[in-house]
C-alpha positions in Angstrom: 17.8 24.4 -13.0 13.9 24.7 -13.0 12.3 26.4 -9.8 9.1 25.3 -10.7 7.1 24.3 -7.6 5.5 21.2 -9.2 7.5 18.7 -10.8 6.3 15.2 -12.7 8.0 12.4 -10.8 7.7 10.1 -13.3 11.1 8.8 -14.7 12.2 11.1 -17.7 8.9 13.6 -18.0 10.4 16.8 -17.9 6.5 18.4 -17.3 6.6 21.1 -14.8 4.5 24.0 -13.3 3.6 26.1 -10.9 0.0 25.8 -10.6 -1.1 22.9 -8.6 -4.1 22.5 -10.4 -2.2 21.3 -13.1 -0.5 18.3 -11.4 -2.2 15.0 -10.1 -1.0 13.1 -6.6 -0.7 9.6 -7.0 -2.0 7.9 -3.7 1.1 4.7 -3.3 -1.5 3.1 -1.9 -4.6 3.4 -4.6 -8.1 4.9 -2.7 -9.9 1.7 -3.9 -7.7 -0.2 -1.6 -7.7 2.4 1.0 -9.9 5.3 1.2 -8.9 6.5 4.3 -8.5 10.5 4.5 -5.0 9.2 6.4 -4.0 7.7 3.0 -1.9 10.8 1.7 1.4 9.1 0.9 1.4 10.6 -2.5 3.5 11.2 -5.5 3.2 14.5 -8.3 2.8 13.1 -11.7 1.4 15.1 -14.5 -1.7 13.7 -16.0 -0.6 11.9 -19.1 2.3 10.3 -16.9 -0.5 9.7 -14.5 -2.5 7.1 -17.1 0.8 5.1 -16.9 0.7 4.0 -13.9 -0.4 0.4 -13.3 -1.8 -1.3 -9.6 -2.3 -5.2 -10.0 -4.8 -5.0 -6.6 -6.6 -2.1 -8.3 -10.0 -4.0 -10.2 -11.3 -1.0 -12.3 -10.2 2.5 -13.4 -7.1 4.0 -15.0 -4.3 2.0 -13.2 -5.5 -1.3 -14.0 -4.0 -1.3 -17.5 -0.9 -2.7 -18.0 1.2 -1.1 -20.8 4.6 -1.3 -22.2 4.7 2.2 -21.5 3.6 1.4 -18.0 5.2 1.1 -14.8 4.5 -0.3 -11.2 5.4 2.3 -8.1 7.2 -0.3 -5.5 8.1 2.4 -3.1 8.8 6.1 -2.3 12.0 6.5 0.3 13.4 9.2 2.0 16.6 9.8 0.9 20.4 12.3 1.9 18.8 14.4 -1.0 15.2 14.1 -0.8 13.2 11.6 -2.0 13.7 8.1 -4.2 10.8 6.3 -6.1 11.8 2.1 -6.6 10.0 1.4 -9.8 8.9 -1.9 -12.0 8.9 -1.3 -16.0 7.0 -3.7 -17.8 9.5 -6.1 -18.8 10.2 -6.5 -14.6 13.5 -4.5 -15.0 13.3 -2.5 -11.0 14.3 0.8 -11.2 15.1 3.6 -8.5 14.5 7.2 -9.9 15.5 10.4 -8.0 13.3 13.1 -9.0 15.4 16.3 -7.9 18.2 15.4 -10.4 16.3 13.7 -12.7 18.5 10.7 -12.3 17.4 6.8 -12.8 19.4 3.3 -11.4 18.9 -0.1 -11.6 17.7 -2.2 -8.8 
């Protein structure tokens, strides 16, 4: 097991570090929408996994396109073990995705 400080939530990226200048946070709820300095529900993605992420509210910019690589953050939960991300794929298939184990389940 990794103890890297920063690691890509995104469902099978393995990208790690420990330099935070070398991860991006995802805002769940895009800036565009809300650009409240209270908006800081966020998620670490690396920055190619970052490009993948799609918003339909969002008009312009990065998470507008819509990808089969792509997928659509539904939610970010507390969980026993830490956290669970509920993620769309393209095709609609829901996901949730544990990022401490690395571990992915169908909706």
């Amino acid at each position: 097991m990794s103890n890297a400080k920063y690691k890509c939530w995104f469902p099978d990226c393995k990208y790690e570090t420990d330099k935070k200048s070398l991860i991006e946070f995802h805002h769940m709820t895009p800036r565009e929408i809300n650009p409240s300095p209270l908006n800081k529900v966020v998620i670490p993605l690396c920055p190619t996994c970052h490009k993948l992420i799609y918003h339909p509210l969002v008009k312009c910019g990065q998470h507008t396109l819509n990808t089969e690589k792509s997928i659509q953050i539904l939610g970010k939960y507390k969980s026993t073990t830490g956290w669970t991300i509920h993620y769309m794929d393209y095709y609609g298939v829901k996901w949730f995705y544990d990022p401490d184990d690395r571990h992915k389940f169908k909706d």
